[in-house]
C-alpha positions as CSV (number, residue, x, y, z in Angstrom):
1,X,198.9,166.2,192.2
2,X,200.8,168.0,189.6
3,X,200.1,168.9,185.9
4,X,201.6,166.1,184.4
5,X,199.6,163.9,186.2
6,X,196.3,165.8,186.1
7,X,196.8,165.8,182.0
8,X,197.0,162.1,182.0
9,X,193.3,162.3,183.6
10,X,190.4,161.6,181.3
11,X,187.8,164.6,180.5
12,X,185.3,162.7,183.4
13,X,187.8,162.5,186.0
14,X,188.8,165.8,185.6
15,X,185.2,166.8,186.1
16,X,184.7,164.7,189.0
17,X,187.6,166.3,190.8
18,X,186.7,169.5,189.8
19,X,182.9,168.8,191.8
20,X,184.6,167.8,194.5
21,X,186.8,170.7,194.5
22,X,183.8,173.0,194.5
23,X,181.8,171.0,197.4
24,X,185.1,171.1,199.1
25,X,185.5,175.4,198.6
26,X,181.7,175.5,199.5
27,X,182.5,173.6,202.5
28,X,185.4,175.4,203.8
29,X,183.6,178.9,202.8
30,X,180.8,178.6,204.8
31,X,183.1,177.0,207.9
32,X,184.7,180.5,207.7
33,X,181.5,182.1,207.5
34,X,180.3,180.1,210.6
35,X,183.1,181.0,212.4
36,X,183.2,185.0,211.5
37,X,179.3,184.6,212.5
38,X,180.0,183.6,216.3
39,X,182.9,186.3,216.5
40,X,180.2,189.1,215.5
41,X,177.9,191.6,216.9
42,X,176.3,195.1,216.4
43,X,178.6,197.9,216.6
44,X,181.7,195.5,216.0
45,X,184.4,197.4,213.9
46,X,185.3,195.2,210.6
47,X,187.4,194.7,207.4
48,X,186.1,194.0,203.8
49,X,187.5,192.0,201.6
50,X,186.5,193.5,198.3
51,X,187.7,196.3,196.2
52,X,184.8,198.9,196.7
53,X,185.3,198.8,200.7
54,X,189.5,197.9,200.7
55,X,190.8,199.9,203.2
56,X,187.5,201.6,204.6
57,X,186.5,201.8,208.6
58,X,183.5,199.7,208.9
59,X,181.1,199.0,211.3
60,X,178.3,196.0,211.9
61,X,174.2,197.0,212.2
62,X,172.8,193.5,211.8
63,X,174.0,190.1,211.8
64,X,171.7,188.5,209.6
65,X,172.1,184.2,208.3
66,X,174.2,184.3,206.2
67,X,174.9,188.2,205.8
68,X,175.6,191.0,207.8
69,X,174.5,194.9,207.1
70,X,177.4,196.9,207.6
71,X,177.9,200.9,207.4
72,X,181.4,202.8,206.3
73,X,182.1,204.6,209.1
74,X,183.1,208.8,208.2
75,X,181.5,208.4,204.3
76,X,178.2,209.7,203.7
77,X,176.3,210.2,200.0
78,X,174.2,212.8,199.8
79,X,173.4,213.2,204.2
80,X,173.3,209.4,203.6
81,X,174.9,206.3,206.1
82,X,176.3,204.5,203.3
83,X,174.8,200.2,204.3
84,X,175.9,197.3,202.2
85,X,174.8,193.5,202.8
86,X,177.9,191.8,202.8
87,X,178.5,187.6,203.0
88,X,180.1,186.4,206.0
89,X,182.7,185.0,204.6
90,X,184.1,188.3,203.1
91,X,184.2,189.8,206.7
92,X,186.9,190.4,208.9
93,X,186.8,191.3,213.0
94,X,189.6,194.0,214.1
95,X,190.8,193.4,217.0
C-alpha cells in the first residue's frame, strides 16, 4: 500500500490499520523476545541495542520473564558493577 492509496482512506480506516499495525509490532516484538529468551543464560556475553550501552561488552546475571539483568563488563561507578534491567527484545547473543 502506498501513499496515494492510504490518503484516499477515511480517518476510521486509517485508525483501524494503524491498531492492527500495533498488535502486529506487539506480536512480532515479543516473538523476538521469545526467541532471544531460549538462546539465553547466565554468564552469556550480549549486545544492546540502545544508545547508553552501543558498543559496550556485556554480560547476562538473570534471565528474568520478560527482562534480563545484565552487567557492562570492565566499567565500574564508584567500586560499583554497573546492572541494568533490559527487555528481551533489545538483546542480542554474540556468538
Amino acid at each position: 500500500m502506498n501513499y496515494s492509496e492510504l490518503k484516499n482512506l477515511s480517518i476510521q480506516e486509517l485508525r483501524d490499520l494503524n491498531s492492527q499495525i500495533i498488535q502486529l509490532v506487539k506480536i512480532k516484538k515479543s516473538e523476538m523476545a521469545w526467541e532471544t529468551k531460549l538462546e539465553l543464560y547466565v554468564g552469556a556475553n550480549v549486545s544492546v541495542n540502545h544508545p547508553k550501552l552501543n558498543g559496550k561488552q556485556c554480560r547476562v546475571n538473570k534471565v528474568n520473564r520478560t527482562k534480563a539483568v545484565i552487567q557492562v563488563l570492565n566499567e565500574t561507578y564508584n567500586g560499583r558493577v554497573n546492572e541494568y534491567n533490559v527487555p528481551l527484545s533489545m538483546i542480542t547473543l554474540n556468538k
